[in-house]
N, C-alpha and C positions, 0 to 999 in steps of 0.2 A: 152272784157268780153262777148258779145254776140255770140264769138264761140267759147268760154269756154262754156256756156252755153249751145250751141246748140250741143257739144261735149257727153254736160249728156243725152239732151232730144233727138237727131235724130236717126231716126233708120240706126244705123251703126251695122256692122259685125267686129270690129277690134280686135285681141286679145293684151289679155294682160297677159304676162308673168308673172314667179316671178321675174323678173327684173325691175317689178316696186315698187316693195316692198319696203320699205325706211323708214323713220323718219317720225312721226308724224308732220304734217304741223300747228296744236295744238301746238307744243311745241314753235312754234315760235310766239307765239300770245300772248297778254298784258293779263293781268289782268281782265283791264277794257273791252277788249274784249272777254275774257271768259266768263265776267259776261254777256254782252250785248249778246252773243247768248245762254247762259241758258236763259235767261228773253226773249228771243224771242220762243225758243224752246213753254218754258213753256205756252206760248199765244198762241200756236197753235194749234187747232183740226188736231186730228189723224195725232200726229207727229210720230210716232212709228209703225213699223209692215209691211209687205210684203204683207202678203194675206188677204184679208177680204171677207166677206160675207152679202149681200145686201139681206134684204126681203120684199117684201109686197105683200100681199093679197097671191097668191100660185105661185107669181114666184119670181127667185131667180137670183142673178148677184153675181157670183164670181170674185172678181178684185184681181189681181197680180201685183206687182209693179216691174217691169222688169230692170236688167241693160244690154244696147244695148252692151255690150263687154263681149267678152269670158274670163271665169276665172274658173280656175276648181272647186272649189268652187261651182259653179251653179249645177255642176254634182247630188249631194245630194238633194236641191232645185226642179230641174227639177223633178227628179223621184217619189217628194213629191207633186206633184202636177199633176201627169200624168192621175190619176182616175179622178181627175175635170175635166182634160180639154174631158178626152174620154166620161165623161159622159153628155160634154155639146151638146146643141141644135144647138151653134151657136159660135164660137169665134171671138174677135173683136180684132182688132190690130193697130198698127198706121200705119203700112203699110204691106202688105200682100205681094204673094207671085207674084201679078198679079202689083201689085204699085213696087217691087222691079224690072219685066220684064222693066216695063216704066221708070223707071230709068235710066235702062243699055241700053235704046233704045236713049233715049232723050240726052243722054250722048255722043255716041257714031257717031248721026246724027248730035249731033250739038255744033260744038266747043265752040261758042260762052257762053256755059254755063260755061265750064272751063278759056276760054281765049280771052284775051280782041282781037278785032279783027283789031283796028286801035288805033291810039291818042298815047301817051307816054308811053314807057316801064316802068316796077315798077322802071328799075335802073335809071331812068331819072325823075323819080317822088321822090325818097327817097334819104334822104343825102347819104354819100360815108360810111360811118363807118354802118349806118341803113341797106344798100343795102347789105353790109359785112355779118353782122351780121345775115341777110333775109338767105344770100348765104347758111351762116352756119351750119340754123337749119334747110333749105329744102336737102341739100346735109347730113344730118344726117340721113334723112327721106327717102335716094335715090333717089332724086328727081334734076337732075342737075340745077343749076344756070339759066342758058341760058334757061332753058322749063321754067323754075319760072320766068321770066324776063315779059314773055305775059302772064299769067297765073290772071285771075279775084282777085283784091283783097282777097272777102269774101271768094272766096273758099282754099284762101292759108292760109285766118286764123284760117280757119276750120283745115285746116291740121296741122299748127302747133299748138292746142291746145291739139292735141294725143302727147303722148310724143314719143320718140322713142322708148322705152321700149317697147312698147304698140302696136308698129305696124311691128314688125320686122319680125311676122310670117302671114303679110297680106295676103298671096297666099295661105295659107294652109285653108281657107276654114274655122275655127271653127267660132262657134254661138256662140252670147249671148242667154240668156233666149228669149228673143223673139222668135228668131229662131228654138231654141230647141222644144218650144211649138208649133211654127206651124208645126213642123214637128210631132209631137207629133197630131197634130188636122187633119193633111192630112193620119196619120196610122191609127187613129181611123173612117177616114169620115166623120172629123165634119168639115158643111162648114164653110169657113174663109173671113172675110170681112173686109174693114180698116175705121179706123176713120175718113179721111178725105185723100181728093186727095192727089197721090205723088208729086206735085209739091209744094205743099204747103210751106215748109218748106224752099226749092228754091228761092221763090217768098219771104217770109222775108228776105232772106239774101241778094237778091238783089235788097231789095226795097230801099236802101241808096243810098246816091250820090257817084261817082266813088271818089269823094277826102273823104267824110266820113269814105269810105272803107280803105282808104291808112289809114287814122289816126288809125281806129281800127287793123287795121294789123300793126302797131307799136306797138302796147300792146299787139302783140300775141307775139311777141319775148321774152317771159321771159327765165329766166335761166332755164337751162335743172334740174340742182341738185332741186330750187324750182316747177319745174313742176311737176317733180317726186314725190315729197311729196305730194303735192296735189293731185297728180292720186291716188299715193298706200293710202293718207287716204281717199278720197273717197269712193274705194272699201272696205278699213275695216268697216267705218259707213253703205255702204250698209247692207254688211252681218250681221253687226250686228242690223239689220233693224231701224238706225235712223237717218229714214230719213230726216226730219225737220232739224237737226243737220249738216247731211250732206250738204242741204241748205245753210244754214247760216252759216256754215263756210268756201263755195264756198264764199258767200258775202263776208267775214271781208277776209280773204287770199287774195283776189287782189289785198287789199291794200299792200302788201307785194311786188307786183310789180316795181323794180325797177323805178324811174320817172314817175309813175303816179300821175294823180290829184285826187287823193280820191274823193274830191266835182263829179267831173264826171263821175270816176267810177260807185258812187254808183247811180248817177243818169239814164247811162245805164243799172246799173242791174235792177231797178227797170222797166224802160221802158222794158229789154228784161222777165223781169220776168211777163210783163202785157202782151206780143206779145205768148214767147211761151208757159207760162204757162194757165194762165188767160182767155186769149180771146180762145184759142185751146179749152180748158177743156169745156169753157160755149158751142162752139161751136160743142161740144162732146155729150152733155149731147141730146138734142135733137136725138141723133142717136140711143143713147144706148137706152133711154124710147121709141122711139118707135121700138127697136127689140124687147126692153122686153113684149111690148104689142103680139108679137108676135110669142116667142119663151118662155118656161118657166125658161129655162134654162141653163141661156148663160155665157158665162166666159170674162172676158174685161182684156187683159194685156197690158200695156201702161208701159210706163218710171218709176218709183217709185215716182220719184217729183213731178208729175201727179195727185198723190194721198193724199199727206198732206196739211192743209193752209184752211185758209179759205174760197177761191176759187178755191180747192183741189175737186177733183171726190166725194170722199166719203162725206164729206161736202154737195157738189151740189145737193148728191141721198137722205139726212139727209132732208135738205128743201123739196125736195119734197114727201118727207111720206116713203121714206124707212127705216129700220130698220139697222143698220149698227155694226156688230160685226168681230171683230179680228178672227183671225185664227190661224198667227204667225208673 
């Protein structure tokens, strides 16, 4: 669950097709579980809406709620929000264009971030049908067996929580909204800065123990038809900005996971919902109030789930005396 999660919130570049297009992942959900995500929905500040606008005293925070994958879709979105971003002071990101270089440095000198360097291979840690089934969905992903065999846990649960649908045009370069925008903010000259170091989000995923990591990478293996569902309704709840919804029905759908223990499920989503969303955002908030002491006019785009809850951005800016109004 935690890199399903970190699938919505990390800043990835991966596109997604209309080949994720599919069946509402809604349809396969109870009753009692429709009710139980309206009734959460319903309890949550600023569960609805993409953009908003922050004010107090004469300066201003434009927040975007961004999805880290390309969809054409965005196209329209981007273009409607291109005057903000040129006319801002300062744009804020969760990782920039200078954390994206550090990345592909840190990646590149040092294996160990992808691949375990000594101790048991995944197929010597996983049963024979689990190690199959591993085979199945990284070799779907172009990814052979044998590289996946040394390959870090958390980073291969990362990878199967893209569906394949979704990653088939990885080399072709297209942006999500994040990236549209910053390109969008280095046309205009507006400088770009990031939320919080690029390691950060590294450092969660590799804060667990090496057999923790095995257990959660058995519950990346889901079925490809129900991942599919859950991608392509993801992206329709985006677009149609609800995002609280889209939340919450990330939560109840994993129970849908073949052989899962619901009790633990939901007890890591709630843990990974206090790591990336919760403790990130509080630790956000301090960045953004003092740009804004400094700039009048700054634009903040982050992940969209970033922005609802009641440990949500715009929540955080509400407490401390901003004025907080919709956009779209």
């Amino acid at each position: 669950m935690r890199a399903i999660l970190i699938a919505l919130l990390a800043c990835l570049s991966l596109p997604a097709q209309a080949l994720c297009n599919g069946p509402d992942i809604r349809d396969r959900l109870s009753t009692a579980d429709k009710a139980a995500i309206a009734e959460a929905v319903a309890q949550t500040p600023f569960s609805a809406g993409l953009i908003h606008v922050a004010q107090k005293d004469d300066n201003q925070i434009t927040l975007i709620g961004t999805m880290h994958l390309h969809d054409p879709r965005l196209t329209p979105l981007a273009a409607s929000v291109a005057h903000m971003v040129a006319a801002s002071d300062l744009l804020m990101v969760e990782a920039g264009p200078d954390e994206e270089a550090d990345v592909i440095k840190a990646m590149t000198s040092d294996p160990t971030l992808m691949f375990m360097p000594s101790g048991p291979t995944l197929p010597e840690r996983l049963d024979e049908s689990t190690w199959q089934a591993l085979s199945r969905a990284v070799s779907d992903r172009g990814i052979p067996a044998m590289l996946a065999a040394r390959m870090q846990p958390w980073y291969l649960s990362l990878v199967l929580a893209i569906p394949p649908c979704a990653t088939t045009d990885l080399g072709a370069g297209l942006k999500g909204l994040d990236g549209m925008i910053i390109a969008q903010a280095q046309t205009a000259a507006v400088p770009i800065v990031a939320l919080e170091p690029w390691d950060t989000l590294f450092n969660l995923m590799r804060a667990d123990p090496i057999d923790v990591q095995v257990d959660q990478l058995r519950l990346s293996i889901a079925p490809p038809a129900l991942q599919q569902e859950m991608f392509a309704s993801m992206l329709d709840s985006y677009f149609a900005g609800n995002i609280a919804e889209l939340w919450e029905v990330s939560r109840v759908a994993s129970h849908l996971i073949p052989g899962i223990d619901i009790v633990a499920a939901d007890s890591l989503f709630d843990l990974s919902e206090q790591e990336l969303l919760v403790d990130r955002n509080q630790a956000w908030l301090p960045r953004i109030l003092s740009a804004a002491e400094m700039h009048n006019n700054i634009t903040v785009a982050v992940g969209a789930a970033h922005l609802q809850g009641h440990e949500g951005v715009l929540n955080l800016l509400t407490q401390d005396g901003w004025t907080v109004s919709p956009l779209r």
